[in-house]
C-alpha positions, -999 to +999 in steps of 0.1 A: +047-445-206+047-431-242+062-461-256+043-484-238+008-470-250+024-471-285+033-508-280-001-517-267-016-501-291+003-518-321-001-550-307-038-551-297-053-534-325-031-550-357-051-571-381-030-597-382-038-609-345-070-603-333-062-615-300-032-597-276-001-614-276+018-621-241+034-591-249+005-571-250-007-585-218+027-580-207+029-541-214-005-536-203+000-552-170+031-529-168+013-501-174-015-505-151+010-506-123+025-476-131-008-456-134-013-470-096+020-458-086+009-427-099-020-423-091-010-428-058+021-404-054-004-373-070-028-387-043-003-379-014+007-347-028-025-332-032-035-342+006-001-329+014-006-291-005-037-283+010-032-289+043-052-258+057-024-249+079-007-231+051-039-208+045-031-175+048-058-155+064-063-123+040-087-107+043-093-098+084-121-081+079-149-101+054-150-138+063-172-143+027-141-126+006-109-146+029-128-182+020-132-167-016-093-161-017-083-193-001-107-213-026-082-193-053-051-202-041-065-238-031-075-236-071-042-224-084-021-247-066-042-278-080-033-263-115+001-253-109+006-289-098-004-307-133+029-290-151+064-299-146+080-280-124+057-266-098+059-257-062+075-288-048+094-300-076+130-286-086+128-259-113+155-260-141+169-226-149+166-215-182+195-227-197+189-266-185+172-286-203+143-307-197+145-337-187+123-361-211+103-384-211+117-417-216+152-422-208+178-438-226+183-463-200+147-475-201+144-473-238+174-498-243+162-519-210+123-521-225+142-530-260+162-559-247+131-573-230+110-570-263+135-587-277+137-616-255+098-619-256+097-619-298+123-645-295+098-669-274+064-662-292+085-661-325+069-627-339+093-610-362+070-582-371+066-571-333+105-562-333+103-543-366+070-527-355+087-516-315+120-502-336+098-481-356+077-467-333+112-462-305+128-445-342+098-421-343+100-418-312+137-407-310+133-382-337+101-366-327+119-362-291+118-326-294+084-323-294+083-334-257+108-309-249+090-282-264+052-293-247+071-297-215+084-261-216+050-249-225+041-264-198+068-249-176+057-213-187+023-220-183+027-228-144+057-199-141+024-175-150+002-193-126+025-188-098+034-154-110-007-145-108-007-158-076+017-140-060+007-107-074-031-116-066-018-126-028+004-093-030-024-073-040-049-084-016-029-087+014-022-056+000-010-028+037-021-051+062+010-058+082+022-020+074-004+001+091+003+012+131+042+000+123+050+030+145+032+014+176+047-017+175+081-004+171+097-011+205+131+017+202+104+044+194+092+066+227+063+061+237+031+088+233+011+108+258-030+116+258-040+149+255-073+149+241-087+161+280-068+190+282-075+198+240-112+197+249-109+222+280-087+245+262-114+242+225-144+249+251-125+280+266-117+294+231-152+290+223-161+313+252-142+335+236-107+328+259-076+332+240-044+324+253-017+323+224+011+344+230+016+370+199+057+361+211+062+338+185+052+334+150+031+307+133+036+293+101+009+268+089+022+244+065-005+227+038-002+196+020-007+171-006-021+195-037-026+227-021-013+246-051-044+234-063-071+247-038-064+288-033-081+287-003-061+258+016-060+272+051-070+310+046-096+311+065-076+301+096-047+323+089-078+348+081-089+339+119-053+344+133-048+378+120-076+392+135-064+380+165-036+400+163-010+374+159+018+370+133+007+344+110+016+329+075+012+303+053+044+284+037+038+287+000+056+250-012+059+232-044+034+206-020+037+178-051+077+179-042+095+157-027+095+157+011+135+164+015+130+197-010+099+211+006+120+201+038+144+228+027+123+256+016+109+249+053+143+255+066+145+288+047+107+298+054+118+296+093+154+314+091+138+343+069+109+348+093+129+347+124+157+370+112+132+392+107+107+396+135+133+378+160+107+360+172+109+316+171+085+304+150+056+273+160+048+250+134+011+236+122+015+210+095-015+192+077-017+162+057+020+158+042+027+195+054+033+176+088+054+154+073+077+180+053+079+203+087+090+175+107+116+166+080+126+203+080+137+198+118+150+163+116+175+171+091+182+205+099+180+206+139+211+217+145+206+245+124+172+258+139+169+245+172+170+280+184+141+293+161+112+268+167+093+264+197+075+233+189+052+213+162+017+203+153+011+179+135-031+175+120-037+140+100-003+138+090+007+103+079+036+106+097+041+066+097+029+065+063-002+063+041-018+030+027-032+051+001+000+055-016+015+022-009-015+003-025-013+021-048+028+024-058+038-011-045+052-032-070+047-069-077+007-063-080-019-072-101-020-032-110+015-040-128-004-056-159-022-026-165+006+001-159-005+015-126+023+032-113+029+049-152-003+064-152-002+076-120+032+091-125+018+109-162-008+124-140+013+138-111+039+149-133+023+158-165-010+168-154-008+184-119+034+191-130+047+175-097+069+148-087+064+112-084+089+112-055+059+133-032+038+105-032+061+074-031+076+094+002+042+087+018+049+048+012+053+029+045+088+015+030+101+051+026+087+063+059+106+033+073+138+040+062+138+077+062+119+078+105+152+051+109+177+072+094+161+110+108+139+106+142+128+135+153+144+153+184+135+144+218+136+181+229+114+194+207+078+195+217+057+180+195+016+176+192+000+154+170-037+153+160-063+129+142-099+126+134-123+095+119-144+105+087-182+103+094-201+078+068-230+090+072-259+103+043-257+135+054-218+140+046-226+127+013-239+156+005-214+182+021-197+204-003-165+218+004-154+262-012-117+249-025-116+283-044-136+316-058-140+325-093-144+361-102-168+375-127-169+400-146-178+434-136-216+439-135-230+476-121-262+459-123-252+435-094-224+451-082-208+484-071-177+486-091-163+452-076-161+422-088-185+393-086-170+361-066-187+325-074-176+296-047-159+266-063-169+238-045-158+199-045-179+172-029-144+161-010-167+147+021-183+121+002-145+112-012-136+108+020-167+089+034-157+063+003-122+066+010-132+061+046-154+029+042-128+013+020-104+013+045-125+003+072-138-029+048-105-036+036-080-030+068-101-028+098-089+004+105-104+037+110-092+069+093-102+101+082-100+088+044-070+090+037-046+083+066-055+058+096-057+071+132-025+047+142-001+060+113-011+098+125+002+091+156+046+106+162+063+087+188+069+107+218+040+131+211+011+146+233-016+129+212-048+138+206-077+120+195-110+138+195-142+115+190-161+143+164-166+131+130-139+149+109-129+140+074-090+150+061-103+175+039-123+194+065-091+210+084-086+230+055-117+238+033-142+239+062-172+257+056-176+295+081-205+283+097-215+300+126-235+273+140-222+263+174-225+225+176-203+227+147-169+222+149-147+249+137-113+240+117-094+272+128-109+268+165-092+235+163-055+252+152-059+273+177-063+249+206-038+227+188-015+255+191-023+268+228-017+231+235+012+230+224+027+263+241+017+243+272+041+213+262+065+233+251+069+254+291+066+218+306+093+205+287+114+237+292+105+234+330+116+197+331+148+204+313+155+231+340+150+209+366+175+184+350+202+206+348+196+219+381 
């Protein structure tokens, strides 16, 4: 096509002839059928490439944003299709070369019939002028190469952008409630009747927890960092007379270490009171304690008499796979590093705590380490409320003494609260998810992720946010639901599985 133009251009425009020769007419007659042929091959591909079948439907929940990302791709594609080798067209690796422009075939094939056709209109300076132009154009050859390769990079980046941009906005979609479409996992039961009988009989002042056994509350995600992560329901506990504690782990650590130092929390405790020992975990403290007993079953089977688990992402969190997953838009700007400079540098933990979270980790590890069937478990989660008034909730993560003033004080020191607005982060966090996904949550894990396979579920209708298990105002006020009322019903709940499953078991073996 290159030489072509060059000869129509020679031979229309020189001085000499102001009219075109018959070989101009010839060219040009050449040439117009091959911008038809192309014209209508592109044509046929473009209908072909957006056929709306291949539309992928990404965003589920906002109509206005999934036409906005099929207009992209619709976009991309048309772009991707004006370089050499785009989606339909055989790359070359990167050691192949091009192919160019104008073959050596068709460059000797155009020359022979130039020839013939100087020979009949008797134009010497035509031939000289065509070996020229095909000698410029054999040394400048490289120059084709090198735009076509531009070109090749060029679309390489668009279809790069596009993936990541699909990648990113598709983003957990077919992740989130894996668990419940799993068909070898066991199938859950509803408890949330008999929670609510048992959490209106504690609040009538009935307690039924058996000081027999000992429980050990397991926090989460950060806890080093909030003093008074479950205290006031261990606080609660003790004045019920009961043997509680709190298992003080590295929570940023990995969730086969802290799985370990569970291990050893439970041996310690029940060589020393010989009591077994019942298990509340929240957040990723659910997750660690049900490691702890996966991996080590064998080992303790005979020193715990079941598990809680309260908005545990026990099937994974999309917080930290958005957020972690590679091949994303976030990529360009170094998400993942920063992230990991300010788990390990700032808040000295591990990466590993929060890419255990990631629905490809809880995969593999639930595949490799299921839980076992004779342990009784209970699993618990709540929906965050949106509403203005949470906005404004502040939640006591800590005191901070002052110094000693008689003037206000009598010799003891004077405590501040430290408070956090965590409800209105996990309102936002709430919404996102709900916009985004679909999917409810309590703002940072959804209701179907919370839920273990085999499990007496329950799945309460209040308003609770993830933060509000643990740094829950003391408010006295009765409508009010209280976070250590909740453990405790959790708890007598599970005592109750725990005798039917013993009861069943007995009846087996009998």
């Amino acid at each position: 096509t290159r030489v072509c133009n060059l000869l129509v251009s020679r031979a229309s425009l020189s001085p000499s002839r102001p009219q075109r020769s018959p070989l101009a007419r010839i060219l040009l007659t050449m040439e117009e059928s091959s911008s038809r042929r192309r014209e209508s091959t592109f044509s046929l591909a473009v209908r072909d490439d957006y056929s709306t079948s291949e539309v992928q439907q990404l965003f589920t929940a906002i109509p206005a944003l999934n036409e906005a990302a099929s207009y992209l791709a619709h976009t991309t594609s048309y772009f991707t299709r004006c370089f050499p080798g785009s989606a339909g067209d055989v790359e070359p690796d990167e050691g192949q070369e091009l192919m160019t422009l104008v073959s050596e075939q068709d460059t000797r094939s155009l020359y022979e019939r130039e020839s013939t056709v100087s020979e009949q209109v008797g134009d010497d300076n035509t031939s000289s002028s065509i070996n020229e132009e095909m000698s410029a154009s054999s040394v400048g050859s490289s120059s084709p190469w090198l735009s076509a390769r531009i070109f090749q990079n060029g679309s390489s980046i668009f279809k790069d952008l596009v993936d990541r941009a699909r990648k990113t906005v598709r983003g957990s979609a077919d992740d989130i409630g894996w668990l419940q479409q799993a068909t070898d996992m066991p199938p859950v039961e509803d408890g949330t009747k008999r929670f609510q009988e048992i959490l209106e009989s504690i609040r009538n002042n009935e307690h039924k927890l058996p000081n027999s056994v000992v429980y050990l509350l397991v926090p989460g995600l950060f806890s080093n960092h909030g003093p008074l992560y479950f205290v006031n329901t261990k606080t609660y506990f003790s004045k019920m007379g009961l043997a509680c504690h709190i298992a003080r782990i590295h929570s940023e650590a990995s969730v086969e270490k802290n799985a370990r130092e569970i291990k050893q929390y439970i041996e310690e405790i029940f060589w020393g009171s010989q009591k077994r020992v019942l298990l509340l975990g929240h957040s990723k403290g659910g997750v660690d304690a049900a490691a702890a007993l996966s991996l080590y079953w064998s080992d303790l089977k005979d020193k715990v008499a079941g598990l809680a688990l309260a908005q545990s992402p026990y099937g994974g969190s999309p917080i930290a796979s958005d957020i972690l997953r590679e091949g994303q838009l976030g990529d360009y700007v170094s998400l993942r590093k920063i992230m990991e400079v300010l788990i390990c540098k700032v808040i000295k933990g591990d990466l590993q705590a929060l890419e255990d979270l990631t629905y490809e980790r809880r995969k593999e590890f639930l595949r490799k380490h299921p839980l076992p069937q004779e342990l009784p478990v209970v699993s618990f989660h709540t929906e965050a409320g949106i509403v203005p008034g949470v906005l404004a909730t502040l939640s006591p993560v800590a005191h901070a003494e002052l110094p000693i003033i008689t003037s206000l004080a009598d010799g003891q020191p004077t405590k501040l609260p430290v408070v956090m607005p965590l409800g209105a982060a996990m309102a936002a966090c709430a919404q996102l998810l709900q916009v985004r996904y679909g999917e409810k949550s309590d703002g940072l894990v959804t209701r179907r992720d919370a839920e273990v396979p085999g499990s007496v579920v329950v799945r309460p209708e209040q308003k609770l946010d993830h933060a509000w298990m643990v740094y829950s105002s003391p408010n006295n006020d009765p409508v009010e639901t209280d976070a250590s009322k909740v453990c405790e019903a959790l708890l007598t709940l599970l005592v109750e599985v725990a005798q039917k499953r013993r009861h069943e078991i007995s009846n087996k073996d009998e």
